[in-house]
N, CA and C atoms as an extended XYZ file, in Angstrom:
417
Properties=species:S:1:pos:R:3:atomname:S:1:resname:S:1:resid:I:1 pbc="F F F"
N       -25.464     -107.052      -95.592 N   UNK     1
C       -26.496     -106.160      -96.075 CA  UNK     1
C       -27.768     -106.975      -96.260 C   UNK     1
N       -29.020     -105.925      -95.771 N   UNK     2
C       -30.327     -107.067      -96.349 CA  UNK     2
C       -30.855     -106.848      -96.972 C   UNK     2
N       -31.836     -107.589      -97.862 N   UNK     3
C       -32.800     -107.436      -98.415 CA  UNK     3
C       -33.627     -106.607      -98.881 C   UNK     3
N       -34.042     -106.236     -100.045 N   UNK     4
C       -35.047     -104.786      -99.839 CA  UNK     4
C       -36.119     -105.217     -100.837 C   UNK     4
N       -37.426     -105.184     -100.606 N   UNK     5
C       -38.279     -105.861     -101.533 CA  UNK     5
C       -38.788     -104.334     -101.975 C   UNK     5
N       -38.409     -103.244     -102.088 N   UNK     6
C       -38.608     -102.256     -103.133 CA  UNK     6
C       -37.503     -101.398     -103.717 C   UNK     6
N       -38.086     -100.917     -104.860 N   UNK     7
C       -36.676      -99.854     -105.667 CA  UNK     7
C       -36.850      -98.914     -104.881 C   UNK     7
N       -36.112      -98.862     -104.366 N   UNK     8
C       -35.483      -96.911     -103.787 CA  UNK     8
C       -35.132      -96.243     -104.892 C   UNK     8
N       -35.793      -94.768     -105.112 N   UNK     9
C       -35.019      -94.185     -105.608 CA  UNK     9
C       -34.676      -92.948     -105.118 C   UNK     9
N       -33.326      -92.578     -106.085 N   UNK    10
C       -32.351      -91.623     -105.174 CA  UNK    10
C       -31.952      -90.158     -106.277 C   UNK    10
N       -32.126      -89.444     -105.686 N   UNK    11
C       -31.592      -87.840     -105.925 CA  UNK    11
C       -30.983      -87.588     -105.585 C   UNK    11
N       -29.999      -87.048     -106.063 N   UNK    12
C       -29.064      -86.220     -106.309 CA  UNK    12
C       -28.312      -84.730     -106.839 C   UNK    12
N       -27.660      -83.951     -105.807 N   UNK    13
C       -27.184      -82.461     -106.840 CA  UNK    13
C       -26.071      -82.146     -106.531 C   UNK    13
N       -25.513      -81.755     -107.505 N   UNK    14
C       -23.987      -81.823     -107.041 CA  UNK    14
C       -23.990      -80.164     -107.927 C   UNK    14
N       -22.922      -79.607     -106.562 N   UNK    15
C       -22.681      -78.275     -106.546 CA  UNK    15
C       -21.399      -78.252     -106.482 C   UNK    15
N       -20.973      -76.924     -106.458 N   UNK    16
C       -19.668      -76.540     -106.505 CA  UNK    16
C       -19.911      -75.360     -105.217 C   UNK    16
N       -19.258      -75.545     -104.353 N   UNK    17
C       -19.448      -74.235     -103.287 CA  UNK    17
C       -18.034      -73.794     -103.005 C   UNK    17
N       -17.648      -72.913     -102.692 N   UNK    18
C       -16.940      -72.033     -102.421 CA  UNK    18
C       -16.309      -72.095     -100.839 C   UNK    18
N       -15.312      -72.280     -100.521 N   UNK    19
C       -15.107      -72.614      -99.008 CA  UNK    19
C       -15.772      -72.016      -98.140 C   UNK    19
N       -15.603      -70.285      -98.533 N   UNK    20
C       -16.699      -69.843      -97.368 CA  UNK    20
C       -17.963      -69.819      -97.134 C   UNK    20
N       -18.942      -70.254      -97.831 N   UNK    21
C       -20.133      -70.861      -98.425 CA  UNK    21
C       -20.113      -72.030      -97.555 C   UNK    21
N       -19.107      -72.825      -97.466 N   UNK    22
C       -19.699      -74.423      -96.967 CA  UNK    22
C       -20.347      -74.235      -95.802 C   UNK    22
N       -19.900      -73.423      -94.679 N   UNK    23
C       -20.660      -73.075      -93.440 CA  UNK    23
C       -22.665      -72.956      -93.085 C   UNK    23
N       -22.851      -72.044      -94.217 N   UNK    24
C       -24.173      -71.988      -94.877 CA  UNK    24
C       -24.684      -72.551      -95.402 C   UNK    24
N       -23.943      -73.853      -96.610 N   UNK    25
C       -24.666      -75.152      -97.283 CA  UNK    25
C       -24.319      -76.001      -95.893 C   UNK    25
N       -24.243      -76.250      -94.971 N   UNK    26
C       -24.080      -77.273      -94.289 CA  UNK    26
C       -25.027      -76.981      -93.329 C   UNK    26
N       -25.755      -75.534      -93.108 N   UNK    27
C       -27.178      -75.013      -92.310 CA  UNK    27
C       -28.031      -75.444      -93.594 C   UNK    27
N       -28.061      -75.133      -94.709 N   UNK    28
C       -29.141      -75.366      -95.382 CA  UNK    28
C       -29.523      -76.729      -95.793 C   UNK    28
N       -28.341      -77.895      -95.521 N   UNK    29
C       -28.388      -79.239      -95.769 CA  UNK    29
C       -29.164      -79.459      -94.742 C   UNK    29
N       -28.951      -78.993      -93.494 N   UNK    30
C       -29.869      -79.125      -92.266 CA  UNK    30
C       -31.449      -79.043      -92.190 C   UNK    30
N       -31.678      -78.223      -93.115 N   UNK    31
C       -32.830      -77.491      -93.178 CA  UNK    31
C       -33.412      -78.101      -93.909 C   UNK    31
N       -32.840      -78.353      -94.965 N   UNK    32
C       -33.851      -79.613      -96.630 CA  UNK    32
C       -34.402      -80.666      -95.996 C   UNK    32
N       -33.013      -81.470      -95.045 N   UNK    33
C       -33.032      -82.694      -94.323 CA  UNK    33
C       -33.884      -83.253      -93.645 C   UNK    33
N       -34.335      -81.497      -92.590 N   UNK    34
C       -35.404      -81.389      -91.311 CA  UNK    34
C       -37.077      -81.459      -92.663 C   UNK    34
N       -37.344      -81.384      -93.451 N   UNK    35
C       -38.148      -81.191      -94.538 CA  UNK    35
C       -38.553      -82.328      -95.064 C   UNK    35
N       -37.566      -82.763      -95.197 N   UNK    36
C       -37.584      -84.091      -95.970 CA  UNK    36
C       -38.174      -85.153      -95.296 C   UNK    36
N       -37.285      -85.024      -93.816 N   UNK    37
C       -37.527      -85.759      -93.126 CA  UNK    37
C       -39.167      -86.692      -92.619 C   UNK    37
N       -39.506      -85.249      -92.372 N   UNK    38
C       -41.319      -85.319      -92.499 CA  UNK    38
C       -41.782      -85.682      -93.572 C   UNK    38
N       -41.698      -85.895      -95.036 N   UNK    39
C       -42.092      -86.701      -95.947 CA  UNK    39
C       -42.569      -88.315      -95.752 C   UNK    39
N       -43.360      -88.146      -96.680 N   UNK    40
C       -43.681      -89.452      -96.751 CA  UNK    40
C       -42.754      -89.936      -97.683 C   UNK    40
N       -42.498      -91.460      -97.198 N   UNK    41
C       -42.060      -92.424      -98.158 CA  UNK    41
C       -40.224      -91.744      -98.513 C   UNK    41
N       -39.998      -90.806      -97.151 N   UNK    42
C       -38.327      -90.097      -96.951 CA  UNK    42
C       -37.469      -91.463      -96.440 C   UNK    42
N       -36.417      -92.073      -96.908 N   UNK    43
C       -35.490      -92.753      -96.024 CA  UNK    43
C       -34.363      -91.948      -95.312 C   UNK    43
N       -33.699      -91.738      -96.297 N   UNK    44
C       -32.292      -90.841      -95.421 CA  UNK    44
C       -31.981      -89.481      -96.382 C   UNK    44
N       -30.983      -88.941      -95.851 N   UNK    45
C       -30.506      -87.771      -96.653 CA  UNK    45
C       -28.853      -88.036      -95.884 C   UNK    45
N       -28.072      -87.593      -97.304 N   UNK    46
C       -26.696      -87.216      -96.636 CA  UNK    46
C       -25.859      -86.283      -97.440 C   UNK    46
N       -24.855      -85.540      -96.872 N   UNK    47
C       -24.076      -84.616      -97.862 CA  UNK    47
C       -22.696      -85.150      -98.009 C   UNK    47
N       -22.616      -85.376      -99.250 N   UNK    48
C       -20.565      -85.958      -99.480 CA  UNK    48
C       -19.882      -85.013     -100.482 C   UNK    48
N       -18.779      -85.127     -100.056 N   UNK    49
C       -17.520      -84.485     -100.966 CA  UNK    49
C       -17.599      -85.250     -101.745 C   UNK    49
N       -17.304      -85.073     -103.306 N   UNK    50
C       -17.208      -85.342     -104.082 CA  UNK    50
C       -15.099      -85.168     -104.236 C   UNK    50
N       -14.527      -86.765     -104.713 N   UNK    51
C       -13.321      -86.686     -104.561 CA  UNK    51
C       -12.675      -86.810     -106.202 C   UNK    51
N       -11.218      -85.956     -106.336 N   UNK    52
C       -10.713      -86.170     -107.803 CA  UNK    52
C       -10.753      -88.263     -108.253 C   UNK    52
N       -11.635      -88.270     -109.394 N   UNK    53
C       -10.774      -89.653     -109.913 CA  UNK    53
C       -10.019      -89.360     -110.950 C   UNK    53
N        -9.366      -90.813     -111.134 N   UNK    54
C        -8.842      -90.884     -112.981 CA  UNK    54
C        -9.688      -91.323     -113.908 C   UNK    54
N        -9.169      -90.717     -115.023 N   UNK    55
C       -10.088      -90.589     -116.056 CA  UNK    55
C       -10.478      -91.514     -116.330 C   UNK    55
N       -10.894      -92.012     -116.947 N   UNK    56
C       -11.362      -93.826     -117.849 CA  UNK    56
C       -10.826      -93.670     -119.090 C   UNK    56
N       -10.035      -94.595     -119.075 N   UNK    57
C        -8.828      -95.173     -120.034 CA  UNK    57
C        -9.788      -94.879     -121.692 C   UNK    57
N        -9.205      -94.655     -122.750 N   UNK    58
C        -9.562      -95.157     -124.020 CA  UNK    58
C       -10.245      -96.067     -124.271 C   UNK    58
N       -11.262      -96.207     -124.583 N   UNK    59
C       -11.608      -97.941     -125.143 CA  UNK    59
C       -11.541      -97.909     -126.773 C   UNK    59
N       -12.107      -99.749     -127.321 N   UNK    60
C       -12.248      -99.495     -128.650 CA  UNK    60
C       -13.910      -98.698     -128.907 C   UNK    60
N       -14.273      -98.346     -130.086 N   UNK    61
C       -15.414      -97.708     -130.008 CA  UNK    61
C       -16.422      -98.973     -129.992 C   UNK    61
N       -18.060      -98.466     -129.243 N   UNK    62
C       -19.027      -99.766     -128.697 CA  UNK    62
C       -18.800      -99.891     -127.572 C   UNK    62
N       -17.248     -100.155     -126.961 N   UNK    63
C       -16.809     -100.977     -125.863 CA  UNK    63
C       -17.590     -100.016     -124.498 C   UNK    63
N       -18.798     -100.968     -123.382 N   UNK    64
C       -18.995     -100.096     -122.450 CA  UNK    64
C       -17.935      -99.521     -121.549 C   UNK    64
N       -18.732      -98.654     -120.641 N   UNK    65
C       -18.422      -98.681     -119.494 CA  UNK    65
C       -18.360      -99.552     -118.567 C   UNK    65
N       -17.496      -99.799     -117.479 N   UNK    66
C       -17.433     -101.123     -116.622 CA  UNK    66
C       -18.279     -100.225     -115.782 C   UNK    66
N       -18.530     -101.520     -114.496 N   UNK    67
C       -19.856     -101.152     -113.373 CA  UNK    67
C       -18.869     -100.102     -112.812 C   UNK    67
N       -17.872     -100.327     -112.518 N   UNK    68
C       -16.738      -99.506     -111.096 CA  UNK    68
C       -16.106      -98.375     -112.210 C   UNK    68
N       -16.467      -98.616     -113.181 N   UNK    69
C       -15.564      -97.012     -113.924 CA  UNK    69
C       -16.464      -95.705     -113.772 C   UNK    69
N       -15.885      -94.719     -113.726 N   UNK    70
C       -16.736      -93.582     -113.426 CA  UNK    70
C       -16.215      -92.398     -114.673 C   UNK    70
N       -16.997      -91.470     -115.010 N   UNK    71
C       -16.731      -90.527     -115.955 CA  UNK    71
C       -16.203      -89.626     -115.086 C   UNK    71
N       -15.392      -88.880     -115.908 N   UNK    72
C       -14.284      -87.836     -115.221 CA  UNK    72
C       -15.101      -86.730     -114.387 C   UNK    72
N       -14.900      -86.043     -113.462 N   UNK    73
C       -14.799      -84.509     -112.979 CA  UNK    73
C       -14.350      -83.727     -113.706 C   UNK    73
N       -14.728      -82.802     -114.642 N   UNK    74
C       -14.386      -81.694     -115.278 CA  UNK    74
C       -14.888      -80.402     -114.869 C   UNK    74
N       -15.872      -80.377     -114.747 N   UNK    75
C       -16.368      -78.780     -113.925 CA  UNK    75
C       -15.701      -77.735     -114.889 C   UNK    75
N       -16.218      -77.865     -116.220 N   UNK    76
C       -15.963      -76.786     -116.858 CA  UNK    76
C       -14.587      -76.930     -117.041 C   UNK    76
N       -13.572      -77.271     -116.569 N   UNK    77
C       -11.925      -77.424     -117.172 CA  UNK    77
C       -11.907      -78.352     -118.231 C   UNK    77
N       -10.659      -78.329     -119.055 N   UNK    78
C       -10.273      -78.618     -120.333 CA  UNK    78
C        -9.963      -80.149     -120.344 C   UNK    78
N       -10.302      -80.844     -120.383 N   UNK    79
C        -9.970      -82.897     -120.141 CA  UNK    79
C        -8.477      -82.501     -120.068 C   UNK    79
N        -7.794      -83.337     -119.469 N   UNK    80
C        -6.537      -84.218     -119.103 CA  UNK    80
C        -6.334      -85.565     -119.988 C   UNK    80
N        -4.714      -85.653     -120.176 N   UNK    81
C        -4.130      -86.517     -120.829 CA  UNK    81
C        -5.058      -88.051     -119.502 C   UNK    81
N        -5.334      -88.723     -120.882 N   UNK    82
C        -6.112      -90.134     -119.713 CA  UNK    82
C        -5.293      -90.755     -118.659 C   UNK    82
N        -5.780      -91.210     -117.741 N   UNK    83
C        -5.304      -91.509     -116.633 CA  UNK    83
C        -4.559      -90.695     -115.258 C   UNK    83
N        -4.697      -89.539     -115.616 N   UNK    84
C        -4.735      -88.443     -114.555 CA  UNK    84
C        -5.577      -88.337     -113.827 C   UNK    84
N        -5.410      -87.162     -112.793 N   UNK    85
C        -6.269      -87.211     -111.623 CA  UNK    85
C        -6.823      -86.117     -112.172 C   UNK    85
N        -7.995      -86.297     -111.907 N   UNK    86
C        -9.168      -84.457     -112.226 CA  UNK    86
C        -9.538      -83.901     -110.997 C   UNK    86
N        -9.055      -82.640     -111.070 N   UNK    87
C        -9.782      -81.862     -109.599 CA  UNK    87
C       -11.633      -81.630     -109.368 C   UNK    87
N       -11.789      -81.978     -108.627 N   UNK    88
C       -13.203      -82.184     -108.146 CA  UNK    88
C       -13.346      -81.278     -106.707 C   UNK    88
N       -12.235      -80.073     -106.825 N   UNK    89
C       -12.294      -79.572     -105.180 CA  UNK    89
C       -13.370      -78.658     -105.422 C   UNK    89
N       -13.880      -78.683     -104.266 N   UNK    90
C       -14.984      -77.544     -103.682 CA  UNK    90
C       -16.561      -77.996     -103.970 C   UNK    90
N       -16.809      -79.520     -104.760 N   UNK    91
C       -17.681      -80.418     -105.237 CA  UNK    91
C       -18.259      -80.934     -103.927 C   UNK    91
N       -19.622      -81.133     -103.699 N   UNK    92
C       -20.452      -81.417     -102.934 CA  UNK    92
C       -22.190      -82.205     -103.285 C   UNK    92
N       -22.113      -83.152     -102.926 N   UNK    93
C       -23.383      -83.313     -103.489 CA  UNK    93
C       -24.365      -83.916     -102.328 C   UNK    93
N       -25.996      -83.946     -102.481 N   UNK    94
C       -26.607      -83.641     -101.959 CA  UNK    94
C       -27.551      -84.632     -102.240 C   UNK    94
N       -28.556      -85.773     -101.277 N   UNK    95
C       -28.215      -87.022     -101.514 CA  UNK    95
C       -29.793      -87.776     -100.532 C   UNK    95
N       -30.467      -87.452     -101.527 N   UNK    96
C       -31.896      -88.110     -100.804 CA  UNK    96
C       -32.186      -89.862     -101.701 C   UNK    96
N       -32.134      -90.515     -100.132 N   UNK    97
C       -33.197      -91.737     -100.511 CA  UNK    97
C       -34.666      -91.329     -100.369 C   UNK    97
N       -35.442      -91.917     -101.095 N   UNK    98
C       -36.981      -92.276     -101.087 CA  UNK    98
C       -37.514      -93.657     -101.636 C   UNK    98
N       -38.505      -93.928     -101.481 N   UNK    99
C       -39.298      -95.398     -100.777 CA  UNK    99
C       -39.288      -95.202     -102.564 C   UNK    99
N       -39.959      -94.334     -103.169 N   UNK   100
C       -40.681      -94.557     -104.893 CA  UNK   100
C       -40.312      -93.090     -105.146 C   UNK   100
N       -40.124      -92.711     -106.401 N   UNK   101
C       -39.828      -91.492     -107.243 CA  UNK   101
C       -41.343      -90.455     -106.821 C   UNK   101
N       -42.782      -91.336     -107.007 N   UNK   102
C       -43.698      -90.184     -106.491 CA  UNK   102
C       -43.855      -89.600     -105.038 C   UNK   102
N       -42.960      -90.205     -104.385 N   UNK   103
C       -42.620      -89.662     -103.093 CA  UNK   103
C       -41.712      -88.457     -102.657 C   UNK   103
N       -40.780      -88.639     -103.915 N   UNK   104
C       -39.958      -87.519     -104.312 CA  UNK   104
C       -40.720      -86.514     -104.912 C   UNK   104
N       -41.158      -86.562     -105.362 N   UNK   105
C       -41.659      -85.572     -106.529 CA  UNK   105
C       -42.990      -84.788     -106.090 C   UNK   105
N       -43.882      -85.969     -104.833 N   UNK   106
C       -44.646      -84.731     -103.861 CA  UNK   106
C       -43.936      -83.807     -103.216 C   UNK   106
N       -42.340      -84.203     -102.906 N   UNK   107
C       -41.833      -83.523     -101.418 CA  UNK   107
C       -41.226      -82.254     -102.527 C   UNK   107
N       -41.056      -82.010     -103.736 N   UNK   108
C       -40.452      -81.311     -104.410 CA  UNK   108
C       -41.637      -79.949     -105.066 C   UNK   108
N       -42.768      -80.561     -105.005 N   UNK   109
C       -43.741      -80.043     -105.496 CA  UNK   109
C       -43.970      -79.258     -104.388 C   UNK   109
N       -44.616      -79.551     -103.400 N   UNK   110
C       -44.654      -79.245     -102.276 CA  UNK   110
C       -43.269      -77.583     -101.267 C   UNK   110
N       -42.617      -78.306     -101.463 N   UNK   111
C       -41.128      -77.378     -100.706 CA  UNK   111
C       -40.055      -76.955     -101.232 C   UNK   111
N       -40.063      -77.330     -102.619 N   UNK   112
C       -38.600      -77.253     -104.047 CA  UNK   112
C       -38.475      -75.478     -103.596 C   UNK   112
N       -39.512      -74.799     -103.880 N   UNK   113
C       -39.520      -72.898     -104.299 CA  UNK   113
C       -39.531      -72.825     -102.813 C   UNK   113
N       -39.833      -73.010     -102.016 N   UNK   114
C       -39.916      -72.195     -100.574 CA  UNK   114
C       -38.461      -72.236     -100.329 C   UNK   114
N       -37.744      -73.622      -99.801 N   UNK   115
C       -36.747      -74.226      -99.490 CA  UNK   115
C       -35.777      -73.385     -100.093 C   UNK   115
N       -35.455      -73.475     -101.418 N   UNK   116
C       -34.789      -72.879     -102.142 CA  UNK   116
C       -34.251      -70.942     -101.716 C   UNK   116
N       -36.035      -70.217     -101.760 N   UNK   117
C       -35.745      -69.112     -101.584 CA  UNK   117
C       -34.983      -68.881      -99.600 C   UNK   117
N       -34.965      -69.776      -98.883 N   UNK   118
C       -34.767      -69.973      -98.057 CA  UNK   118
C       -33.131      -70.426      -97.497 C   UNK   118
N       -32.718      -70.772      -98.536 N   UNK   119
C       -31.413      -71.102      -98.475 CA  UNK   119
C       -30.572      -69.970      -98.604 C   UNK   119
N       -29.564      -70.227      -98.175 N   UNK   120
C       -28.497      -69.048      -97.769 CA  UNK   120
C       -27.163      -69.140      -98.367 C   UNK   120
N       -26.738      -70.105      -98.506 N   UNK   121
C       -25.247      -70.612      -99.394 CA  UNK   121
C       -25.705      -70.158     -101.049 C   UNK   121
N       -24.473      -69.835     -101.652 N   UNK   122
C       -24.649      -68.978     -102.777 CA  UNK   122
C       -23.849      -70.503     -103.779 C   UNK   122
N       -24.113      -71.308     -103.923 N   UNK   123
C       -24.023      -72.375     -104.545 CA  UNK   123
C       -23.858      -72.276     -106.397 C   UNK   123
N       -23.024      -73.417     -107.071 N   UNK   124
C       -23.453      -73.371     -108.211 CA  UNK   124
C       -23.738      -75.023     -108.907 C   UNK   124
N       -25.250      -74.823     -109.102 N   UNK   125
C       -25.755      -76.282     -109.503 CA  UNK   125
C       -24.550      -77.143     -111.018 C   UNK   125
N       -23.791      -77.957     -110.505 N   UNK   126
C       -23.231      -78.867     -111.883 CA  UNK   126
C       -24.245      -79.833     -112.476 C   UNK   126
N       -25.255      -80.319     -111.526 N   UNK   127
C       -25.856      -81.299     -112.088 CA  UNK   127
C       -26.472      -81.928     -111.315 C   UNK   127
N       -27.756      -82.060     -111.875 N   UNK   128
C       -29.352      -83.249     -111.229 CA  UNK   128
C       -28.855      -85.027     -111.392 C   UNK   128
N       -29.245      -85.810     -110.811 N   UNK   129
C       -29.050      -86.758     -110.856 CA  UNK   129
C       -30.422      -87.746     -110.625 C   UNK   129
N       -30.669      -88.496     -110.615 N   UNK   130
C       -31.950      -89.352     -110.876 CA  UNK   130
C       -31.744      -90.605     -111.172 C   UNK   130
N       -31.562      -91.838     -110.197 N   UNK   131
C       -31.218      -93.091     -109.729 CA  UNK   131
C       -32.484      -94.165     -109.113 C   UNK   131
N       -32.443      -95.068     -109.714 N   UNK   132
C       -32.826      -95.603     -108.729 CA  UNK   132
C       -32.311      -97.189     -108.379 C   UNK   132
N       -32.398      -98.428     -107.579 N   UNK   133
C       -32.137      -99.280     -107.416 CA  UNK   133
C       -32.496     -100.120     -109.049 C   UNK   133
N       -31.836     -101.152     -109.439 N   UNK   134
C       -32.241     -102.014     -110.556 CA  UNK   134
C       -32.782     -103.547     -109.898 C   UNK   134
N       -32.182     -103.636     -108.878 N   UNK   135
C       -32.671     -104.903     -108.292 CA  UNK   135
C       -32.479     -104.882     -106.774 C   UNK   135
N       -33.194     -106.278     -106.092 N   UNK   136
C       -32.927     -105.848     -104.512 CA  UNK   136
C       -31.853     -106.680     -104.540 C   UNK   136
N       -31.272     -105.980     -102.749 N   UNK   137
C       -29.640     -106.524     -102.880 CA  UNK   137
C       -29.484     -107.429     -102.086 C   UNK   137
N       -28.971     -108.427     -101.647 N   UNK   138
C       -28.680     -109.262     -101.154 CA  UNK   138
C       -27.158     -109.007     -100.497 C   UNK   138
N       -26.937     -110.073      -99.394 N   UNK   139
C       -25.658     -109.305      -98.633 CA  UNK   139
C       -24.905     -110.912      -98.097 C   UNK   139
């Protein structure tokens, strides 16, 4: 991996779609993508399944989170005894790089309400996400 002498930052939305729905979020991923694309300061876009993990163990209280532990998938269901698997089916999320956050935030200003009324998959938003790099990476 090389080098990157700027923070990327990255967006994120993670939905819940409905099987017969995916056909239509996978035209409208097309469509954000083709949008985006033309942006300034756009790197990539991609769409992933979101897969069940296990929970994260008990700690003592204070004790963090590790880098590789992740908080559960619940989607509205009731927590699981720890160390189970959580269902995360029908989870999808939605997955823009950009060069700087005000690059994002023109392309949102700009196409967020058009795009939107334009979309066709009957989706349900779980959650915004808002990332960016902490340091450049080395490989």
């Amino acid at each position: 991996m090389g080098i990157r002498n700027f923070e990327m930052f990255i967006h994120s939305v993670l939905f819940e779609i409905a099987p017969e729905e995916l056909a239509k979020y996978k035209r409208d991923c097309r469509m954000w993508a083709a949008y985006a694309k033309k942006a300034k300061g756009f790197i990539r876009y991609l769409t992933v399944r979101r897969l069940g993990l296990l929970e994260a163990q008990p700690r003592p209280a204070g004790q963090r989170l590790g880098l590789l532990e992740a908080q559960p998938c619940l989607s509205g269901r009731q927590a699981r005894p720890s160390g189970q698997r959580v269902d995360c089916k029908n989870q999808y999320a939605s997955v823009y790089e950009w060069k700087a956050k005000n690059f994002h935030d023109g392309f949102m200003k700009k196409h967020h309400d058009w795009l939107v009324s334009k979309s066709q998959a009957k989706v349900k938003v779980l959650g915004y996400y808002n990332l960016k790099t902490a340091q450049d990476i080395q490989g």
